[in-house]
N, C-alpha and C positions, 0 to 999 in steps of 0.2 A: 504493500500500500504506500509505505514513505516512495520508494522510487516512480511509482505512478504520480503520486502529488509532486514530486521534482519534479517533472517530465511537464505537468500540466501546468505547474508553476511559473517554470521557466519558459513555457510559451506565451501566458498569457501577458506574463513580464512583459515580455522582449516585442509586444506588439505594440506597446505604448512607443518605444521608440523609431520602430519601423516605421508605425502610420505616421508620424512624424515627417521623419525625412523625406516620405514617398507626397506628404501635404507640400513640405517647404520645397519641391520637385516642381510640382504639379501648379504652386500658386507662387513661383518663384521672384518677380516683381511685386506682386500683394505684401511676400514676405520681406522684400527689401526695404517698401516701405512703413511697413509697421515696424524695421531694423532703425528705419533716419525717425519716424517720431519717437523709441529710447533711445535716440544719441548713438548709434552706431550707424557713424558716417564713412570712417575710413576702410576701405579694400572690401566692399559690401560685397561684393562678387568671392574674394576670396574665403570671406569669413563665410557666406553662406553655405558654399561649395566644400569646405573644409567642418562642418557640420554637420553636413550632410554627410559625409564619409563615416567622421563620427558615430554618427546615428546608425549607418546602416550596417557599418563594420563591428560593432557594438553590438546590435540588437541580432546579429544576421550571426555572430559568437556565442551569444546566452542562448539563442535559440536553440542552435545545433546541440550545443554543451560543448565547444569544443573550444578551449584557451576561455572557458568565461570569466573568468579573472581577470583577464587581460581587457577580455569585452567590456565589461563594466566599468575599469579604469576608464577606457576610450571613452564609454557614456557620463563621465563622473566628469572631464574634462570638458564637456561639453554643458552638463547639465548642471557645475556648480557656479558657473559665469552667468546663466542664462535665470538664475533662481533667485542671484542675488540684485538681477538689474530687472528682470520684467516683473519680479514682484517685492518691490522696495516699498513695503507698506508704511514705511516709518515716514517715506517722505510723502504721501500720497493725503488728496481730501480725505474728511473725516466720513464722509457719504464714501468713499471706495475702499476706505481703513479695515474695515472688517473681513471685506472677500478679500482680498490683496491679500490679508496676515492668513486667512483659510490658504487660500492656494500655496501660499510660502510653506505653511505647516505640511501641504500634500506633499509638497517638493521638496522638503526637508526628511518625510518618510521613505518617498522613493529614493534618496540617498542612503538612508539607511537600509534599505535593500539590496543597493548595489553595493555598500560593503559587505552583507551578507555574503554574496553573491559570491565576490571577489574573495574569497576567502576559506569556503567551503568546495565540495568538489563538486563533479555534476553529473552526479549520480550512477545508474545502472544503466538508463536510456538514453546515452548519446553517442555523439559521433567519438567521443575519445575513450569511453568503453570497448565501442564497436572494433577500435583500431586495436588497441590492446590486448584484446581477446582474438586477433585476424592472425591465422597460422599460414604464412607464406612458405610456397611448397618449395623444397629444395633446391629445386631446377631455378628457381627464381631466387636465390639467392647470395 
């Protein structure tokens, strides 16, 4: 049962990030300029691009189970810049104070997932079990 709850876990994890990147893809000038009204004017093109990597290399890692540790790092760099500037409730009206600090607190939990993440193994059902367990035949080796 624990390695089925891995398995299901770490998918449904790693869809948060995915659907992400595959958004900032798809609405790629929407998202530049919802980047210039928070103040991210300089190299928009590279920072989106290099987020999007982020994202998908990240989420496309915890998925499989394969280097998720690593995966989660990638998404940690991405998601602890993005956590601290899109939801800066301290600086924010008192009318948007309250969902700002909610969503800060979500994004401060999903941090705490990706250290989970990062630190524990990935289970029974992944691609680095799979490999592990893979008996290459002599002639191939």
């Amino acid at each position: 049962m624990k390695d089925i709850a891995d398995l299901v876990g770490r998918i449904l994890f790693s869809f948060i990030f995915i659907y992400e990147a595959i958004d900032s893809i798809i609405y790629f000038n929407k998202t530049k300029l919802l980047m210039t009204e928070y103040g991210l004017t300089f190299q928009q093109d590279l920072l989106l691009i290099g987020a999007v990597i982020l994202l998908l290399t990240g989420g496309t890692l915890v998925l499989i189970g394969y280097r998720i540790g690593f995966g989660a790092i990638l998404i940690m760099l991405y998601w602890i810049p993005i956590t601290f500037i899109v939801h800066s409730f301290w600086n924010d009206a008192p009318a948007e104070k309250r969902l700002e600090a909610i969503l800060f607190m979500k994004n401060i939990a999903i941090l705490g997932g990706l250290l989970f993440m990062a630190v524990n193994t990935s289970g029974k059902y992944s691609i680095k079990t799979l490999l592990a367990n893979t008996r290459v035949p002599k002639r191939f080796r």
